[in-house]
N, C-alpha and C positions, 0 to 999 in steps of 0.2 A: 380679711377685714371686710365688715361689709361697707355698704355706701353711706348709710346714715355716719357708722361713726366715723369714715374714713372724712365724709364732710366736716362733720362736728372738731376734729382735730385739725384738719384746714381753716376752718373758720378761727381755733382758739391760737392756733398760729399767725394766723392775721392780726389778728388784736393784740398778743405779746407784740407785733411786729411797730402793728401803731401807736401803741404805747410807748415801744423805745423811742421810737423818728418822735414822738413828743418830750421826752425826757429829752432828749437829744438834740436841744435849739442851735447848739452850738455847730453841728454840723449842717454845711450850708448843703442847699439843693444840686449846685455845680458840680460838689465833692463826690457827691453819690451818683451823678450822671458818670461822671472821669471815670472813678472806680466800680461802680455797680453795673453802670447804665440803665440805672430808673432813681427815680426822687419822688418827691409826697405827690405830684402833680402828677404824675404817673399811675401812682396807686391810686387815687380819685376819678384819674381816667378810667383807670380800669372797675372802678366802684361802681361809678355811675353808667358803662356800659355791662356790666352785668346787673342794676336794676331794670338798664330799659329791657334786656333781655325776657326779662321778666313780666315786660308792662308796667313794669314801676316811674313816674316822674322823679327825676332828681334832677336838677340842673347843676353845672360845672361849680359853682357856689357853693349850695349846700354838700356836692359830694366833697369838697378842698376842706371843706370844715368839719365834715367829720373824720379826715383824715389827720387835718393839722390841730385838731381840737380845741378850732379858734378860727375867724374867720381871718381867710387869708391877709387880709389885708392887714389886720391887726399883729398875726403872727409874722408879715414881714417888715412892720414900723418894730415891733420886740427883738429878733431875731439875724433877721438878714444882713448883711455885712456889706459894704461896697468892696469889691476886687479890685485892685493894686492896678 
């Protein structure tokens, strides 16, 4: 495989990925720490440290919102649960 498509397939695996984590309000960020060990806050770390890689500006903001597809703050007044 070469690079172009093996990227192009990483990349569309991304987007299936943040697609579900959006479909998926119901699973809290804690759940995916315990079990996964990474949450949306994660992937947006990791977004927005391969923009700067790039020279790209993206602040912790904008990248949490295109991961949460919703600005975080508003996906955690929708979504977020208080723990027991």
């Amino acid at each position: 495989m070469d690079d172009r498509t093996r990227t192009e397939l990483e990349a569309a695996s991304f987007r299936r990925l943040v697609q579900h984590l959006r479909e998926r309000g119901d699973v809290q960020n804690i759940d995916l720490m315990e079990l996964a060990g990474f949450c949306r806050n994660c992937l947006s770390t990791w977004y927005m440290e391969a923009a700067a890689e790039k020279g790209i500006p993206l602040s912790k903001e904008e990248a949490r919102e295109i991961v949460y597809g919703m600005p975080y703050e508003a996906w955690k007044a929708k979504f977020q649960t208080k723990r027991p």
